[in-house]
ZATIKOL-305706 format. One record per residue: residue number from 1; residue in three letters; chain; x, y, z of N, C-alpha, C, O in turn. Coordinates in steps of 0.02 Angstrom, whole numbers, plus 50000, padded with zeros to 5 digits. Layout:
N
NUM|ALA|A|X|Y|Z|X|Y|Z|X|Y|Z|X|Y|Z
...
//
This chain:
188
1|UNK|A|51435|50074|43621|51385|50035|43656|51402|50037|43730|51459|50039|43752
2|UNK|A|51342|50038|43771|51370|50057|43842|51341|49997|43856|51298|49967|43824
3|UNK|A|51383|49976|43928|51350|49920|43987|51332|49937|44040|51339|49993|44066
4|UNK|A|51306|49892|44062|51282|49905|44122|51333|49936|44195|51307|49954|44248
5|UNK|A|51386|49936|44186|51428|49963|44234|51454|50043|44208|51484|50086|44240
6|UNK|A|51431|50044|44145|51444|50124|44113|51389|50156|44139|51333|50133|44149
7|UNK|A|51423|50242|44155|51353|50281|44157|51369|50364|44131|51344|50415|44152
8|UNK|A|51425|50354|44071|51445|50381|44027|51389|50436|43970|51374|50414|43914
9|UNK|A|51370|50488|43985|51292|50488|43911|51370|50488|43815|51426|50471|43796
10|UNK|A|51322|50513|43799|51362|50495|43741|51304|50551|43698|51242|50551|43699
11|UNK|A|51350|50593|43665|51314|50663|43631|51331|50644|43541|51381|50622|43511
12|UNK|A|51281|50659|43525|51317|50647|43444|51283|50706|43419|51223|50714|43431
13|UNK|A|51320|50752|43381|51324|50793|43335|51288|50803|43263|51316|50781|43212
14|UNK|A|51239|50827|43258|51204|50811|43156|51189|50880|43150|51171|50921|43193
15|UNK|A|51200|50887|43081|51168|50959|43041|51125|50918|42994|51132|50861|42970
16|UNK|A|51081|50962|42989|51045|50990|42936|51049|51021|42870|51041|51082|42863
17|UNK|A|51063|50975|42811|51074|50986|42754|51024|50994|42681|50993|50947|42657
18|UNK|A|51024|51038|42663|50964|51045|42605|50991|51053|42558|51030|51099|42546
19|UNK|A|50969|50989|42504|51022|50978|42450|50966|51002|42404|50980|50991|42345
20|UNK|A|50905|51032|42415|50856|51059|42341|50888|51098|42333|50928|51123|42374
21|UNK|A|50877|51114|42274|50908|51154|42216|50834|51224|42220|50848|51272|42184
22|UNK|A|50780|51231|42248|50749|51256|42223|50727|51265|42317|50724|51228|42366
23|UNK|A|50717|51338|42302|50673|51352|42389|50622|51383|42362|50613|51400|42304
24|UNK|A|50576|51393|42427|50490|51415|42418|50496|51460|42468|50525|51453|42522
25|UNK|A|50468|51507|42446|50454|51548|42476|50389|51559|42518|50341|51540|42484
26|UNK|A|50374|51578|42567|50307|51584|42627|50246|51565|42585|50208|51518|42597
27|UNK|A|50240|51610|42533|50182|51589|42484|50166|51525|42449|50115|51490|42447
28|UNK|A|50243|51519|42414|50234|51458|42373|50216|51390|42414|50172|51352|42393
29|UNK|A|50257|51374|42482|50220|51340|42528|50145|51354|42550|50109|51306|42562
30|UNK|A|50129|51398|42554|50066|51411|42582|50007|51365|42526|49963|51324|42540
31|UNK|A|50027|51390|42471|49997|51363|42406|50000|51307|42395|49943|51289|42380
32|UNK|A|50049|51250|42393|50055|51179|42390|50024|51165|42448|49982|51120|42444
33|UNK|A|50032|51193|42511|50004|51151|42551|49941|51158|42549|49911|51109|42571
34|UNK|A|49903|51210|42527|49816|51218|42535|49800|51181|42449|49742|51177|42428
35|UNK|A|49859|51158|42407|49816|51130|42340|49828|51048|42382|49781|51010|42368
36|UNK|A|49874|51021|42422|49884|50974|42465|49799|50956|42501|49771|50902|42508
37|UNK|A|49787|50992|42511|49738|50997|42579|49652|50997|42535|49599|50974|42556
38|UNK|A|49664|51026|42480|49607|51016|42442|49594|50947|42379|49544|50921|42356
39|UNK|A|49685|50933|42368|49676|50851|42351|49651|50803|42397|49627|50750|42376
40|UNK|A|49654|50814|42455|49643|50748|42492|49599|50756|42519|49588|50718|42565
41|UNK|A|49544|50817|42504|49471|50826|42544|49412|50824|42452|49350|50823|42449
42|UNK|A|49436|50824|42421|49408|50816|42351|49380|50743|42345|49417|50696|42334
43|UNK|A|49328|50739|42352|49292|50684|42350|49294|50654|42238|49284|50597|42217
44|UNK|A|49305|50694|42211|49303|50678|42130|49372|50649|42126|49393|50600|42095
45|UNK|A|49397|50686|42160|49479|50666|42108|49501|50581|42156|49537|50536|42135
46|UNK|A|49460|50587|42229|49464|50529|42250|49442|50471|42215|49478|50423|42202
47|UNK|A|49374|50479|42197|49341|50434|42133|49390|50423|42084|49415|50367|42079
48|UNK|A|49407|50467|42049|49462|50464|41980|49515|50422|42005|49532|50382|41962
49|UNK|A|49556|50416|42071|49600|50401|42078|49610|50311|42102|49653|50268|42111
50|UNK|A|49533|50322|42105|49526|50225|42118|49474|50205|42060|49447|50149|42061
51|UNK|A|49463|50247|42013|49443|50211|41953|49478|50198|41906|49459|50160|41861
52|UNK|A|49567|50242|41909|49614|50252|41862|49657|50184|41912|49684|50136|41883
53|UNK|A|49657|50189|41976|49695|50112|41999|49680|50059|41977|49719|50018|41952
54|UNK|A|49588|50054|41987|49564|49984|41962|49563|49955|41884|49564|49896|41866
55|UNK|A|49558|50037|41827|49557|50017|41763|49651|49975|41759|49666|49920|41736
56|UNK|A|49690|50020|41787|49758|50006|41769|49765|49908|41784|49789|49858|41758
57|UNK|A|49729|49927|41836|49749|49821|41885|49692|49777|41837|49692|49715|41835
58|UNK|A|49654|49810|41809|49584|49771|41778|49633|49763|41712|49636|49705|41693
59|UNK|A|49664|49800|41681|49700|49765|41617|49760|49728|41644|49781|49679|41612
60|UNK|A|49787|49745|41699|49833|49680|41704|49806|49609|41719|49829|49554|41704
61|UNK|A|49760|49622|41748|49705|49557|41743|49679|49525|41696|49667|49465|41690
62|UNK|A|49670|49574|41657|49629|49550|41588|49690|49523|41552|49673|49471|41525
63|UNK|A|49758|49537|41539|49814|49517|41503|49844|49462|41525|49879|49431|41485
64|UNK|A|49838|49443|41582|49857|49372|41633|49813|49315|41591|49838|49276|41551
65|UNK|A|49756|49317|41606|49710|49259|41600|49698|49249|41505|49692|49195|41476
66|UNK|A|49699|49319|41473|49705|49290|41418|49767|49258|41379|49768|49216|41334
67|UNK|A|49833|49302|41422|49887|49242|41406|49886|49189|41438|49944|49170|41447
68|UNK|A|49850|49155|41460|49840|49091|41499|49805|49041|41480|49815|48981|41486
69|UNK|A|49732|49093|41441|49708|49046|41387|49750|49033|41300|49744|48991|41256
70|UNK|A|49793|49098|41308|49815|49068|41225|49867|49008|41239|49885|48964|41200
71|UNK|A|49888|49020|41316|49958|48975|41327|49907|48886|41315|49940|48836|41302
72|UNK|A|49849|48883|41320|49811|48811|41318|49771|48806|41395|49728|48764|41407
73|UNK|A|49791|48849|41435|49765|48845|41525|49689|48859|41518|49667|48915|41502
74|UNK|A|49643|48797|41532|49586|48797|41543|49559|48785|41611|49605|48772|41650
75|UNK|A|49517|48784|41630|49469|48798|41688|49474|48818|41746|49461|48879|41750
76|UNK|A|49489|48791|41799|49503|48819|41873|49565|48886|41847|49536|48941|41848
77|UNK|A|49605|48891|41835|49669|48914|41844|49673|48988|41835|49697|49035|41866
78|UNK|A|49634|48976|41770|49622|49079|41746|49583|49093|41806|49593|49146|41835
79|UNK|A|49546|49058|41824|49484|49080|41858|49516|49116|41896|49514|49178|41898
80|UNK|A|49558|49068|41943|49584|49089|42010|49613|49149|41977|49601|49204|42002
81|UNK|A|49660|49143|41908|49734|49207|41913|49660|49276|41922|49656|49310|41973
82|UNK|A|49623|49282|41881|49564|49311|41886|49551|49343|41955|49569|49399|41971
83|UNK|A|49520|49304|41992|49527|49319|42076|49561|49371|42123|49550|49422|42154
84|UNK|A|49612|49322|42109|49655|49352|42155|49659|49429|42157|49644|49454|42211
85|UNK|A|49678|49469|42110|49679|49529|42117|49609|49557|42151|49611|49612|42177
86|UNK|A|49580|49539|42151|49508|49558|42201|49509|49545|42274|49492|49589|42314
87|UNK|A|49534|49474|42296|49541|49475|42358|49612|49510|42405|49615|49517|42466
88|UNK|A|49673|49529|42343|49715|49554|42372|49685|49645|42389|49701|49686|42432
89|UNK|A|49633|49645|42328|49631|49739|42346|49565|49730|42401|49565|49781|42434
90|UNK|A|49521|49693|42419|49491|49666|42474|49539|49677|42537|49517|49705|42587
91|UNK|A|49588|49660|42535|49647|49638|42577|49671|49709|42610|49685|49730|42666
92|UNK|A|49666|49738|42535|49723|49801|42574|49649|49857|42570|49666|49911|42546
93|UNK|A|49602|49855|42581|49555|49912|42585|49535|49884|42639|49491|49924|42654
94|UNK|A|49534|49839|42684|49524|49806|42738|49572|49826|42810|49570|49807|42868
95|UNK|A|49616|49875|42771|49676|49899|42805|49689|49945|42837|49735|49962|42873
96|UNK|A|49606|49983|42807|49621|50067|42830|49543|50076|42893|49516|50126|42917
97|UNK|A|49526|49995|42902|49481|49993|42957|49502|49964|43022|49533|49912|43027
98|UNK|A|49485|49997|43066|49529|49961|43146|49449|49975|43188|49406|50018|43198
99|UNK|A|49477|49880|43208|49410|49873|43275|49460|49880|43312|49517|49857|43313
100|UNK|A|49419|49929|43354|49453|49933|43420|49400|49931|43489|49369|49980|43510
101|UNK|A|49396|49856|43521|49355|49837|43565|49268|49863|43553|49224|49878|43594
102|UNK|A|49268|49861|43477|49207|49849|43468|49175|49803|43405|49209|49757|43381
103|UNK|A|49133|49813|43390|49087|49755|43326|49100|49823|43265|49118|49811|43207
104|UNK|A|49085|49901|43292|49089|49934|43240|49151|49957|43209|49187|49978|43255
105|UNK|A|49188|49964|43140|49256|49978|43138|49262|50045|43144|49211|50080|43146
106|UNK|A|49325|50073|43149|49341|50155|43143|49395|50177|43063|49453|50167|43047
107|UNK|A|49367|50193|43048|49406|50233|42980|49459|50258|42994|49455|50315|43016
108|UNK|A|49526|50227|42989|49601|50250|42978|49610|50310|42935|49633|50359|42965
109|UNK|A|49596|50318|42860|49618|50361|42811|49517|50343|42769|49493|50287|42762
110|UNK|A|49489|50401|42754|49414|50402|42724|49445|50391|42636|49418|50357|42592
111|UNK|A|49492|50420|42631|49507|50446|42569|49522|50389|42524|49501|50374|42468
112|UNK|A|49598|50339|42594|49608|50288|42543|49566|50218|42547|49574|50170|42510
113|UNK|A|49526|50225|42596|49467|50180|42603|49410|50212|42530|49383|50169|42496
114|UNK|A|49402|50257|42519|49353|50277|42458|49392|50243|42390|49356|50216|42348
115|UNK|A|49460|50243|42379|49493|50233|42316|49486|50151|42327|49454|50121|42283
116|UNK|A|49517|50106|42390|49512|50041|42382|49438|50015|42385|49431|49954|42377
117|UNK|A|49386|50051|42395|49313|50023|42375|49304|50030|42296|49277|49981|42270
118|UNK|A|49320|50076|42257|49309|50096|42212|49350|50042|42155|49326|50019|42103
119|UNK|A|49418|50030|42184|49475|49987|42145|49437|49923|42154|49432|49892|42102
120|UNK|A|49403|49889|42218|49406|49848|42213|49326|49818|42180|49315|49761|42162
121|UNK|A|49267|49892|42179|49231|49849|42122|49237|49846|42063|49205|49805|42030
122|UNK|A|49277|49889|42037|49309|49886|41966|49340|49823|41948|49328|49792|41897
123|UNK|A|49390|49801|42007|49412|49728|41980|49370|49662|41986|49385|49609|41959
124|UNK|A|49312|49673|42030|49275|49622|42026|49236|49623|41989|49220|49566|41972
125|UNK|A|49195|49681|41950|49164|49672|41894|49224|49651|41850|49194|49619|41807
126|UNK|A|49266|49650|41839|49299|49645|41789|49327|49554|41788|49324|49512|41743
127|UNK|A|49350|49550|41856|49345|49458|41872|49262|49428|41858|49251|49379|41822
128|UNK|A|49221|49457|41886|49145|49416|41852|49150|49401|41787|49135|49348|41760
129|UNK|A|49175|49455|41760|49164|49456|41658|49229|49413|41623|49230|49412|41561
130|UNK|A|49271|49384|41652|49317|49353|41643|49294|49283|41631|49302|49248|41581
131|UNK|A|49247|49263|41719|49261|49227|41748|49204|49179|41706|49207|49117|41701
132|UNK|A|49142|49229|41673|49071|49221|41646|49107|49195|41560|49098|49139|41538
133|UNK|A|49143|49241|41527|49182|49224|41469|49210|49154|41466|49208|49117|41416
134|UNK|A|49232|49142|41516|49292|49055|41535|49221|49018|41534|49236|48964|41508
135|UNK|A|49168|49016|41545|49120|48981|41585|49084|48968|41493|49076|48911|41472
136|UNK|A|49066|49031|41451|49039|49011|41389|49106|48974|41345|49103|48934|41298
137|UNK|A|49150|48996|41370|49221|48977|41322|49205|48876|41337|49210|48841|41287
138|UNK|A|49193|48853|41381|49189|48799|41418|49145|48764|41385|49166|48717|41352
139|UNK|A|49078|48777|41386|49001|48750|41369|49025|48742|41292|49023|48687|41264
140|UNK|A|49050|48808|41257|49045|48806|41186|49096|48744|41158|49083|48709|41109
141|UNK|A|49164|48736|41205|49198|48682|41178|49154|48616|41192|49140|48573|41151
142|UNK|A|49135|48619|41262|49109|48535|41293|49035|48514|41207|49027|48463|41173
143|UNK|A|48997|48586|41204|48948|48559|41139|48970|48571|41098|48923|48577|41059
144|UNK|A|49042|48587|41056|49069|48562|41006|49092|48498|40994|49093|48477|40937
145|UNK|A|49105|48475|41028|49162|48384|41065|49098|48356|41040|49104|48323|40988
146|UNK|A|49026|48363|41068|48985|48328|41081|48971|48310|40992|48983|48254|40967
147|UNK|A|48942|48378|40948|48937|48380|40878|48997|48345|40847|48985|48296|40811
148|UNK|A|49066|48368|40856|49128|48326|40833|49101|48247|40829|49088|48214|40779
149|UNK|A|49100|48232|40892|49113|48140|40878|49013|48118|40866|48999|48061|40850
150|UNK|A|48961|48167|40874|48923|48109|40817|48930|48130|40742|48895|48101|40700
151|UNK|A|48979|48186|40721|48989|48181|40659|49041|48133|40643|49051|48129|40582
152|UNK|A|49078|48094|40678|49107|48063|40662|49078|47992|40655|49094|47953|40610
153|UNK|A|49045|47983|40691|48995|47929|40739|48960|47903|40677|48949|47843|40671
154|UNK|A|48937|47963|40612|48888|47952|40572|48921|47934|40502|48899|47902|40454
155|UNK|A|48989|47974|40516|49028|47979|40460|49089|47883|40463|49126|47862|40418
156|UNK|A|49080|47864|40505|49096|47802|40506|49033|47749|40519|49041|47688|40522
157|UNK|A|48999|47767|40524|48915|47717|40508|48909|47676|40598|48867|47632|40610
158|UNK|A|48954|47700|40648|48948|47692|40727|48880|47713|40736|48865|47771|40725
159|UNK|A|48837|47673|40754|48743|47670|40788|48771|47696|40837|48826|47695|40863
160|UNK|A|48721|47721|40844|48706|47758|40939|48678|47697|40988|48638|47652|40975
161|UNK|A|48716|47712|41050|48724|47650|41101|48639|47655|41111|48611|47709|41107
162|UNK|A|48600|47588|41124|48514|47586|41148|48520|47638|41208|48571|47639|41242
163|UNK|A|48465|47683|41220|48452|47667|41296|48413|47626|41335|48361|47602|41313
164|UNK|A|48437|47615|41400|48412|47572|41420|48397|47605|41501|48422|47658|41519
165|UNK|A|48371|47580|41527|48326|47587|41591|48366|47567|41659|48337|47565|41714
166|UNK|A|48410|47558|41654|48484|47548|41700|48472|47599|41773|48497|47590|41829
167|UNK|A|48453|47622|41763|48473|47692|41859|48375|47658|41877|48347|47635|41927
168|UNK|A|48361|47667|41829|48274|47636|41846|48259|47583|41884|48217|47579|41929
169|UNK|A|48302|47536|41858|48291|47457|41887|48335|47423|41917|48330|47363|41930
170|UNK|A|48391|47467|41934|48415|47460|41980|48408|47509|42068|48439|47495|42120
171|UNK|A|48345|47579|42057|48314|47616|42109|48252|47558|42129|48234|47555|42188
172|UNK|A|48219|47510|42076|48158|47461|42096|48202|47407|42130|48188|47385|42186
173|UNK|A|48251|47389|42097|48282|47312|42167|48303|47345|42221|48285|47328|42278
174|UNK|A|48339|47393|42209|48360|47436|42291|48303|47448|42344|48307|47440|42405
175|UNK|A|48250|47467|42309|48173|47455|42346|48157|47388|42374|48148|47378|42434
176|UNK|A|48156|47343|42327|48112|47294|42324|48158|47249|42400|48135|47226|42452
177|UNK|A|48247|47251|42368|48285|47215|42409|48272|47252|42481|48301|47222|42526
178|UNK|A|48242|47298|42499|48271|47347|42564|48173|47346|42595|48157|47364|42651
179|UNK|A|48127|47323|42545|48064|47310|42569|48063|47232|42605|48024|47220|42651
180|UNK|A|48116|47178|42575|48093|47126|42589|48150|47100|42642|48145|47042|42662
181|UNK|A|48206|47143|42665|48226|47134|42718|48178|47175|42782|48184|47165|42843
182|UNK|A|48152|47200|42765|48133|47234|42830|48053|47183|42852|48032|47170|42908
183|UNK|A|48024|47164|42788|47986|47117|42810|48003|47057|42830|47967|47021|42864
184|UNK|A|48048|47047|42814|48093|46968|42857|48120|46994|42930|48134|46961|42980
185|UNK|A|48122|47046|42920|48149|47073|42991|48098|47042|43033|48104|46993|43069
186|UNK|A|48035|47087|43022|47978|47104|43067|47952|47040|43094|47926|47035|43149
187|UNK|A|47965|46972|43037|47951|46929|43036|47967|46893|43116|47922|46873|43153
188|UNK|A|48045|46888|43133|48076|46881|43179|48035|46889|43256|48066|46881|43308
//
């Protein structure tokens, strides 16, 4: 480490070591690099490669929330575990766009911006259908509960409570009380 009163340079020495076991020859490089150069201008295998990301993250999604419902975890919770993987691949396909002093963005990488659009509607269709499943899973228990206790209701000879007119006549005194202050007001 030098200071400020040093004005010493300092040379350091490195080789270059190639520990492959295997060399290429002019061609064989030539060849990887132009099958290189045609993977990453291949608009299909781009598709394939963010429909094979999103199927892979769409079953880890799908395996989260249904161990969550066998664990007993109902409502908000799957939802969210559900989610998340959507707004994180939101997150990172959001990554390969740069404003730079303008409103319009500029494309970092086309390729891996094509795979994280692709990943990330795969996982959101796949969070909707989760999220739509939790939602009938919900209704079907809340109108089972409901059938449960008037079969019980009937099966212990419990009458059903009257109805009665309660939100009704108490919207007519809220009137009536809020008509006859303002005419006592006016009165004044």
């Amino acid at each position: 480490m030098l200071t400020k009163n040093e004005k010493t340079p300092i040379y350091f020495n490195a080789e270059i070591v190639d520990d492959s076991s295997t060399s290429l020859t002019g061609d064989e490089y030539d060849s990887q690099l132009l099958q290189q150069a045609i993977a990453s201008t291949d608009s299909s295998i781009t598709i394939f490669r963010g429909i094979a990301q999103g199927a892979v993250l769409a079953g880890f999604q799908l395996v989260s929330t249904q161990s969550l419902y066998l664990a007993g975890c109902v409502g908000l919770f799957p939802a969210v575990v559900a989610g998340l993987p959507v707004g994180a691949s939101v997150a990172a396909t959001l990554c390969y766009l740069r404003f730079e002093n303008s409103l319009i963005p500029k494309i970092t990488n086309r390729q891996k911006l094509a795979i994280g659009v692709t990943r990330t509607a795969i996982l959101a269709a796949s969070s909707y259908k989760l999220t739509g499943d939790a939602q009938q899973m919900d209704s079907i228990a809340r109108g089972s509960f409901q059938v449960f206790t008037q079969q019980v209701r009937e099966f212990e000879g419990i009458e059903q409570p009257s109805q009665n007119h309660f939100g009704f006549l108490l919207g007519f005194w809220v009137c009536a009380a809020l008509a006859l202050f303002l005419f006592l007001r006016k009165k004044r």
